[in-house]
Structures are given as C-alpha cells and as structure tokens.
N, C-alpha and C positions, 0 to 999 in steps of 0.2 A: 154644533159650534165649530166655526172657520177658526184657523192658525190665531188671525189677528184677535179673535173674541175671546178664544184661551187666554193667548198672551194679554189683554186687559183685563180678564179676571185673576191674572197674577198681579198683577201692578197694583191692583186694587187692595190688594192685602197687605200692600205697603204703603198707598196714599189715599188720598180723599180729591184728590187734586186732579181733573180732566184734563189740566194743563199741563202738571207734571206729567201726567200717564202718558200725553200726548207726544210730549218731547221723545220718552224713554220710547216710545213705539218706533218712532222715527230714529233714535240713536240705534236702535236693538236692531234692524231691521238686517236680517242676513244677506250677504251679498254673492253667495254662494248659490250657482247656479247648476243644477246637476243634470239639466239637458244638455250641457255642452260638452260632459266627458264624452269620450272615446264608449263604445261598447262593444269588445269587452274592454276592460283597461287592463294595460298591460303594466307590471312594475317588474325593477323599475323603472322609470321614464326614459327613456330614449336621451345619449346626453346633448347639451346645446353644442349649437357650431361653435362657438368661442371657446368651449373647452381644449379643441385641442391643443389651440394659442396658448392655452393656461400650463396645460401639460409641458407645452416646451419650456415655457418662465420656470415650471418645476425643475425642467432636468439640467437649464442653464444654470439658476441658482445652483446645482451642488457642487459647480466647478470655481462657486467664488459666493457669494454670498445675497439672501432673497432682497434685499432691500439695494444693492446696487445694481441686479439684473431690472427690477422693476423700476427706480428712479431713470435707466435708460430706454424706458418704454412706455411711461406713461407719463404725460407731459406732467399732471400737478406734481407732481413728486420733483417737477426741475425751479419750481416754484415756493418761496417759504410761504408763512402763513403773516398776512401783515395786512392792517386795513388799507382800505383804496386798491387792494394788486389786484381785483379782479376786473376794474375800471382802467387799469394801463393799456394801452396799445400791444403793447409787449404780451400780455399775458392772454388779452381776445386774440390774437392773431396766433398763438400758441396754442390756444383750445377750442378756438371753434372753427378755424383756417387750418391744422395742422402746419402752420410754420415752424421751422427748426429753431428751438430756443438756446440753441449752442453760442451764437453771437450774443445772444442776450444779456445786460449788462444785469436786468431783475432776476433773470435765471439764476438765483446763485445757490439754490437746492432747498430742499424741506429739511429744515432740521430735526431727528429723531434724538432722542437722548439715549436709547438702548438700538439700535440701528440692528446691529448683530444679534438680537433676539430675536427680528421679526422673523417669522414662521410663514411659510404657504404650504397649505396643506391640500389636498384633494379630497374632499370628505365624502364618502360613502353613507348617505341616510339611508333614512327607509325609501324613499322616494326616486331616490337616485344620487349624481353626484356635482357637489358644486364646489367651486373654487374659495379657498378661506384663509383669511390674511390676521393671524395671531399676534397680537403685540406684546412687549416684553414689560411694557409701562404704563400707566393709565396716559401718561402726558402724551405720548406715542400714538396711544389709539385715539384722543380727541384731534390731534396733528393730523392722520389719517383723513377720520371724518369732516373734519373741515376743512381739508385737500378735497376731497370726493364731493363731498353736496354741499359743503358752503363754498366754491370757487378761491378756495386757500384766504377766505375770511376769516375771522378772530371770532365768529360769533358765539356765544357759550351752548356747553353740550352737558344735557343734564349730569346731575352725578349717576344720579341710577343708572342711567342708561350706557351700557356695557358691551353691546353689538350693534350693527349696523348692516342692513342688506343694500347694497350698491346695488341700484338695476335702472337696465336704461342707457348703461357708459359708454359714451363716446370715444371708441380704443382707434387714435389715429396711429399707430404701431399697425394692429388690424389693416387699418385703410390703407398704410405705405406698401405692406405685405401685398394689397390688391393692383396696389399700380406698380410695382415691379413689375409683377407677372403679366399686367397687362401691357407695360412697354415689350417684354419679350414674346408675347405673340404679336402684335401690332410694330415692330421696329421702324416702319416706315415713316409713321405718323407719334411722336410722342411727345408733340408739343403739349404745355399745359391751357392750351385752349380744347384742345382733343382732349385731353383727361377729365377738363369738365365736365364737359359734355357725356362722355361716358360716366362719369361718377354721377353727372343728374338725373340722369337716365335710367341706365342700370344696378347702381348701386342704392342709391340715397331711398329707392321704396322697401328697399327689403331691407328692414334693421338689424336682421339675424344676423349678415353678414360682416357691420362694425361693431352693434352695441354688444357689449360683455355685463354677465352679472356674479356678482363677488359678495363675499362676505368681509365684512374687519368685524372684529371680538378681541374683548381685553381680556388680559389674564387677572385679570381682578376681583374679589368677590361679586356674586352673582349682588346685581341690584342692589350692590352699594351694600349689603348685610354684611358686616362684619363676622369671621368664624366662631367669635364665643357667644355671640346669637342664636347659631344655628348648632351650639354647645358638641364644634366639631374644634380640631386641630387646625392650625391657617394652612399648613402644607393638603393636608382632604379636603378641606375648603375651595384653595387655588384648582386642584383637579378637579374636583365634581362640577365647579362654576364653570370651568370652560366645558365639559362636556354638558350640563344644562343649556347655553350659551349655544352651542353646535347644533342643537337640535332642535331648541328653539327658532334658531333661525332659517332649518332644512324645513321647519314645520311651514313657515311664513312663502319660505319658495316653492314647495309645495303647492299653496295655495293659490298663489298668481300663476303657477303654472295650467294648474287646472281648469281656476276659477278666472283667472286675472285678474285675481281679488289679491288685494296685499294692502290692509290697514294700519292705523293706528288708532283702532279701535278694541275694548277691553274683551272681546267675544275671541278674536283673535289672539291674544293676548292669551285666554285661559287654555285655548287649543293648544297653544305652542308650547306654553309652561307646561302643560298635562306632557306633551312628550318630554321637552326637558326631563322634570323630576323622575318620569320610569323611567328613562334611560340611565339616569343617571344613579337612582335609588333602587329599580327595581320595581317598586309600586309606587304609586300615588302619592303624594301627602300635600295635603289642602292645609295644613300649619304651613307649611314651606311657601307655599303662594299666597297665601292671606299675610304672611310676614314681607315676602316682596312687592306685595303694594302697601303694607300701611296699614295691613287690614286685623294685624294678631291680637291689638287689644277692642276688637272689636264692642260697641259703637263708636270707640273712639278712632280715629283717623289719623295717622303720623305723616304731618304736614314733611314733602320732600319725597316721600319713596314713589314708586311709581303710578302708581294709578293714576294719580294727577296726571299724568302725561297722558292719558287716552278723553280727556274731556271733552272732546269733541270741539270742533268747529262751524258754527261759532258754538263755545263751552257751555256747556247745560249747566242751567240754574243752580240754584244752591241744593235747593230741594231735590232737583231731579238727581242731584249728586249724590245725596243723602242716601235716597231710596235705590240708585246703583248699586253702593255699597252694601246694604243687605242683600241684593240680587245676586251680586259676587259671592258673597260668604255664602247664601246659599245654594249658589251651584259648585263650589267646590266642595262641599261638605256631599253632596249630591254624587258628585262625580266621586270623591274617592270612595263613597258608599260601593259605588258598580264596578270601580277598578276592584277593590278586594273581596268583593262576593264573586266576580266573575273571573278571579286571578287565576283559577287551572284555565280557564279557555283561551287565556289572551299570551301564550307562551309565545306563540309563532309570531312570523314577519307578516304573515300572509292577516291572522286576526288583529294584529296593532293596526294593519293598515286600512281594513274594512272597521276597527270602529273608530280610527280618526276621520276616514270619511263618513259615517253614516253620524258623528257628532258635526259635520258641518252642515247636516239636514236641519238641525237642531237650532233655536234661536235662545239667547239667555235667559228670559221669560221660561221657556221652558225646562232647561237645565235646573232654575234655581224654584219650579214646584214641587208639589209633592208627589205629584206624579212622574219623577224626574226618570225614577228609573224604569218605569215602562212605556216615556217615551225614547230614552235608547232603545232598548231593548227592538220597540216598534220600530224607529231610525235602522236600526242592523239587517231586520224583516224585510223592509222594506229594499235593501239594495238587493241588485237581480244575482243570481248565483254566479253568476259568471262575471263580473263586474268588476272582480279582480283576480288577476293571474300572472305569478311569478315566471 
C-alpha cells in the first residue's frame, strides 16, 4: 500500500464520501520536500543577509527608541493606515520606487498607541535566528500587519490571529545602503540613470540582497484564549503566549527555509503549535491546541478561533471540514501520546530538531491513525544519521 492509499484508508474511517476523501487528499497533501535539504544539515542555519541590517536597527534603537529607529527606515511605518493610501501616488512612489516620503504631505506617520512598548528582539530558535517585532497592544500589532501586507489598508485582521511572518520585504533602507556604496566606488558616474541600470542588473535578481524577513507577535493571549480558560493567571498567560507565539513562528521559518514551504494550512499549523506548547510547557498538550482552534468541546466547533482560518482556498466543503476536524483531534491526541512516552529522549536541541523534521515526512492522514506512532517512529528511522549536526 502507497502513501496516497494509507492516507485514503484513513479518511475512510471518517467518510463515506469519495468526494470529500478527495478534497481532504488534495488539502492534506504535504509540501515538504526532503530531496532539497542540504546533507548533512547543519544547525543552526546559517543567518540571512538582512540580518545584519536588523542587528544594527537593534543597536540604534538602544540609543533612543525601536519604533522611531524603524519608522526612519521603513517606509510603511511613514505612512498611517487609512483606505485608498495605497492607491495615492505618494504612497506607490514611496514603496515601490523608494522615493523620500519626507515632503510628503500623506506621510504623516503610522499611528501606534503604545509606540514605546514596541520590542525588537533577535530571537535564537532551534533553527537559527530571526528578526521579531513585539507589540505592546493588540491595536499596535494589527497597525503593524496592515502596514506590512495590506499596504497600510484598513482591512480586518482576525482576532485569533496574534503573529505574523513578514517575508519577501522590500527594505528600500537596504537598497539606499547599496547605492551609497555603489556611488563611492563608481564616483565618476552616479547619475540615476547609471544606478538603474545597475540596480536591473545586478541587484534586482538577487532578492537576498533587499528583501528582509521579520516577525510582528502580539503580547496578547495566545489565539484569542483568554487566561481563565487556560485556568492560568493573565500575567503566565501574557508570558507563555508570547513564547508559544516565538516559536511558532521560528517553526513556520524554518519551514520555508528548508522546504520553501510556508502555509496557511492546518498540518503546518499543528507543527508549529507542537513546538510552541514544548517550549513553552515543556511537553505537549493537545488540550491547549484543540482549545486554540475551537476544537476542546469536541464534536462541537467554536465558530471564531482558529481553525477556520486554515480552510483552504478555494475553502473545503462543509463536510470535508467536518471530517478535518476529527483528523486534527486525532493527531494531536497522537502526537502528544509520542511526545510523553518519548519525553527522556527528546531532552536535546539536537533530538527536537530531528523529530520536527522527520514529522514533516509525515502527512495528517497519517498523524491522525492509529498507527500514528510507528509512523514517527518509522519518519525518525528513516532520516540518515548524519542529517543533522550542531
């Protein structure tokens, strides 16, 4: 029996429907490629060019504050959040021309309500290390996010939804950094007909060199759960949610790093939580993630948390929805089964990180059978001994 004929004999225990099995084979289907790693793989990852940039935004904010070093280096930030602004002339010729928005009459800044809260962090995963922009306020972090991918549009930003990975940014700070330097070897020539030409040339194929990728995370409860839910104190609550939150989304860059795989799909989604909650807990617990999509009074479904948010595009049926949902509960029930039978072996950095990878061999289908835990087990087997080294 092939991958695809397992995984329909799981489906089949949850429908009768060729049609629904059909969709969920096509939503289910892993995007995780593991001929493309490196071998051996070395961790952790090597960091991106734009880190350095980032490092400096760190050491300039300590001599005045993150959110005014940043508002002078990233153009949305010189931009408030207001319908129509990404249709002005003003605001295209600021973010996709790198024009100076200082004249700008629409330039007249992104308004934060806690400013002085925002945080940049440099965070240290398992993976390596990425750039992460803390907000002080919920209203602050959707300002943010719709600064960064809605083009400082008003568009709504779920509740649940608590972090965001920037990737892809177009840092014209970056780009100015490269034509300085390239006026002071070149002086002879610095016209901006010369600099195009160079920028079409030699800059614009290699995206390493502008685009930067960043984290924003709210200090807010994790997924919109309030702390007497999670029958914690709000002060443990606001901590552990930002450290679920941090690793969750080291887990998502991870994945596009290796894979260049980064969705908003629920497979992905149980990866990233599974490290969240250790990290943050220690072990496992499949309450804590069946309570952040909606899933704790299980068959029932709490219309608003998250899960909704991974329905695919275009959004699977009602049914096929239905039958996800018990595929979720049963691979987290699954998974925290192997986290705590297996919890002496998974102490190191070295074993978290060979079995988040050998669960992206994995497809949910097979997470959520009953043979869940000796296909980990098989998944771990099967990576080559050397496949990872610190």
């Amino acid at each position: 029996m092939n991958q695809d004929e397992a995984r329909l004999a799981v489906l089949f225990e949850y429908t009768d429907s060729l049609e629904t099995a059909a969709e969920l084979l096509e939503y289910n289907k892993s995007p995780f490629d593991h001929s493309l790693l490196a071998d051996p793989l070395r961790l952790p990852l090597p960091p991106e060019p734009h880190l350095e940039t980032w490092q400096q935004y760190a050491a300039d904010a300590q001599k005045g504050s993150v959110f005014d070093t940043l508002q002078s280096r990233l153009v949305q930030l010189r931009f408030p959040i207001e319908a129509g602004i990404s249709q002005s002339e003003a605001y295209r010729a600021a973010t996709r021309r790198g024009a100076s928005p200082d004249a700008m009459p629409e330039a007249v800044g992104l308004h934060l309500q806690q400013p002085d809260r925002l945080q940049l962090l440099l965070h240290q995963g398992l993976w390596g290390v990425i750039s992460v922009l803390i907000t002080g306020c919920r209203h602050d972090f959707v300002c943010l996010v719709q600064a960064f991918t809605k083009h400082n549009e008003p568009e709504p930003i779920p509740d649940s939804m608590g972090s965001c990975i920037i990737s892809g940014y177009n840092n014209w700070d970056r780009i100015g950094q490269l034509r300085r330097l390239w006026e002071t070897e070149h002086p002879a020539n610095t016209s901006a007909a010369a600099w195009a030409e160079e920028f079409r040339q030699y800059i614009l194929p290699h995206k390493e060199l502008y685009q930067d990728r960043f984290m924003v995370i709210s200090n807010g409860p994790y997924s919109g759960v309030p702390a007497d839910e999670m029958g914690l104190s709000t002060d443990d609550w606001q901590r552990l949610s930002v450290t679920i939150r941090l690793e969750h989304e080291a887990t998502h860059y991870f994945t596009h790093r290796l894979f260049s795989a980064m969705r908003n799909n629920i497979l992905d989604e149980l990866l990233a939580d599974y490290r969240g909650i250790v990290t943050a807990n220690g072990r496992y617990r499949a309450d804590w993630f069946l309570r952040f999509l909606g899933l704790h009074d299980f068959p029932t479904y709490h219309s608003g948390r998250r899960l909704e948010n991974y329905r695919g595009d275009p959004p699977l049926s009602d049914e096929a929805f239905r039958v996800l949902q018990a595929l979720v509960k049963a691979a987290a029930e699954n998974l925290e089964r192997f986290d705590h039978d297996q919890a002496n072996e998974l102490t190191t950095t070295e074993a978290q990180a060979r079995l988040l990878l050998a669960l992206t061999r994995l497809t949910l289908e097979e997470l959520a059978s009953r043979e869940a835990v000796a296909f980990i087990q098989q998944a771990l087997q099967s990576l080559p001994s050397q496949e990872i080294t610190s």
